[in-house]
N, C-alpha and C positions, 0 to 999 in steps of 0.2 A: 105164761106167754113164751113162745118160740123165740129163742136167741134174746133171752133175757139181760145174758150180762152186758152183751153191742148194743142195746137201747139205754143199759143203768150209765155206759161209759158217754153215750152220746149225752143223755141227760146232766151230765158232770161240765160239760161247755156251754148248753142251753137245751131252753124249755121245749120242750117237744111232746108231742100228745101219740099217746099207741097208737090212734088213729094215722096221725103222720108218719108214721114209724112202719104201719104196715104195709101202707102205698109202696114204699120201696126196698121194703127187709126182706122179701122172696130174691132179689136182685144177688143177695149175700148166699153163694152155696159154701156146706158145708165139706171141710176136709182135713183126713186123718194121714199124719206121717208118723215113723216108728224114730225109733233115739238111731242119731246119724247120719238120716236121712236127709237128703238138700233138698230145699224148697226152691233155692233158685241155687242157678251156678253162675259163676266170674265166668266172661265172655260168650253169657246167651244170654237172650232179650227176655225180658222181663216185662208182662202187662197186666201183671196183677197185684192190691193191696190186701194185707193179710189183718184180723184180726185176731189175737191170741184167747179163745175159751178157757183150754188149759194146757198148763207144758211149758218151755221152756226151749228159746232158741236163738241162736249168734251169730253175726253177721260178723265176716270176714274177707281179708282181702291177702292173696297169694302173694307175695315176695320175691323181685328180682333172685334172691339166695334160697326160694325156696318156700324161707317161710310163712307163716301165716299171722298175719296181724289184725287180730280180735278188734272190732271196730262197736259191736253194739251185744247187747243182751237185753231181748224182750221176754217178758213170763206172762203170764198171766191178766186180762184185761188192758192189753199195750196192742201198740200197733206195728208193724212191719213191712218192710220191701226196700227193694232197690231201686228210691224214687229216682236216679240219674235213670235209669232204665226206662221205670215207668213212664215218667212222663214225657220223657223225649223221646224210646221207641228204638235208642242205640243198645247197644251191649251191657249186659248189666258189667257195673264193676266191683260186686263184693258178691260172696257166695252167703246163702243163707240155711245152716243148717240145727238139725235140732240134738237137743241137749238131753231130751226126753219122750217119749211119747207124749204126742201134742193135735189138738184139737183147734182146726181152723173153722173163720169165716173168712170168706174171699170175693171180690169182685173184680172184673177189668177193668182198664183204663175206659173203656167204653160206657161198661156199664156207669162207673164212676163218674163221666162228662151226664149223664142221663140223671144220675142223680141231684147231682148238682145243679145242671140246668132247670129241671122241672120242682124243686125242693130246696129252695133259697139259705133255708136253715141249717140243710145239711151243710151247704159250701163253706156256709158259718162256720161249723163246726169241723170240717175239713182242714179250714183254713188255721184255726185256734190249733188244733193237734199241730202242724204243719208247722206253727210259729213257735211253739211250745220247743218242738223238734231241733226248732234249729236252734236257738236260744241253750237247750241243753246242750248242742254240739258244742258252741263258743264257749260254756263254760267248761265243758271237757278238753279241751285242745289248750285253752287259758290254763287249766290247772297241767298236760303234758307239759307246757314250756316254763312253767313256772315253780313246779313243787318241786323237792325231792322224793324218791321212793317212798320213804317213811309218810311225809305226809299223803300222797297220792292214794296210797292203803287205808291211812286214815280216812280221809274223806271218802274213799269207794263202800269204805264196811260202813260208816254215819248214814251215806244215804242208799245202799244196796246191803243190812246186816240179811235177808233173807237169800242171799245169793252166794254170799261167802259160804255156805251150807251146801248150795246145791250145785256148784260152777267147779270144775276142777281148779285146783293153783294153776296151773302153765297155762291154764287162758286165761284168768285174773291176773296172772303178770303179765301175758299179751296185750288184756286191753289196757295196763295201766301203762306199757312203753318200761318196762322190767326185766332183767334176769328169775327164771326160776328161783335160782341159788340166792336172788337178795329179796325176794318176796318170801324164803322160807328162812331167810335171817330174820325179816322184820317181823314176819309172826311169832320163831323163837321168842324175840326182845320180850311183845307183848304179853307170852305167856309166862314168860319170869318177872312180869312187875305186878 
């Protein structure tokens, strides 16, 4: 089956039949970026949602000083975009670039209202990622204001160990709210115990 792994993910929220699947999986074009390439930028509009085949890619947001503060890392059968963008049709406001050469499926906002509308099940399952989404944000932002460095590390390699492999450190200490210099302390520690 054509775009196998979009159907196994949809299937991970609810029940869905190839038949229903194929009604609106032409809707999903596919597309290819190289390592470093943006899929969206900070301060253009954004009306599409990505689904990741294969590759690896991070969401990011520019800084009054400059810099760049790592917001998200999607790999492999996840999902992506700059829903402020998408769904309301303003500016996006995080850039979305890739970590890897990577393998999309894509729809618009459009298409996406069409799916939805005519395919009750999808918005189901739209809806479940969506909530899943935010729920992980709160616990992300709970653990910024609440851990120190040390633990922070902790927790990102417990539930992301396939990504400490393949993420450089200075965006692993972006996304955790860290210095370089103390995210390459706290790995030292780890590897002298």
């Amino acid at each position: 089956m054509d775009k196998k792994l979009l159907y196994l993910n949809i299937q991970t929220k609810l029940a869905i039949t190839e038949e229903e699947f194929k009604q609106f999986s032409d809707l999903f074009v596919r597309q290819s970026i190289k390592k470093k390439q943006k899929l969206t930028e900070e301060g253009k509009a954004n009306d599409r949602l990505y689904f990741i085949e294969k590759g690896l890619l991070f969401s990011f947001k520019t800084l009054d000083n400059g810099c760049e503060q790592v917001i998200q890392f999607a790999q492999e059968n996840h999902w992506i975009s700059d829903l402020y963008s998408f769904f309301s049709g303003s500016k996006a406001l995080f850039t979305i670039q890739a970590l890897e050469d990577t393998e999309l499926l894509s729809i618009t906002k459009q298409e996406f209202d069409i799916i939805c509308t005519q395919h009750p099940k999808m918005e189901t399952a739209f809806r479940l990622n969506f909530q899943s989404a935010y729920v992980n944000t709160l616990l992300r932002l709970s653990d910024v204001y609440s851990e120190d460095a040390e633990s922070k590390y902790n927790h990102f390699v417990e539930h992301n160990p396939q990504l400490v492999q393949l993420v450089p450190q200075y965006l692993i200490a972006s996304y955790l709210g860290i210095l370089p210099s103390s995210l390459s302390r706290i790995r030292n520690k780890k590897s002298k115990k």
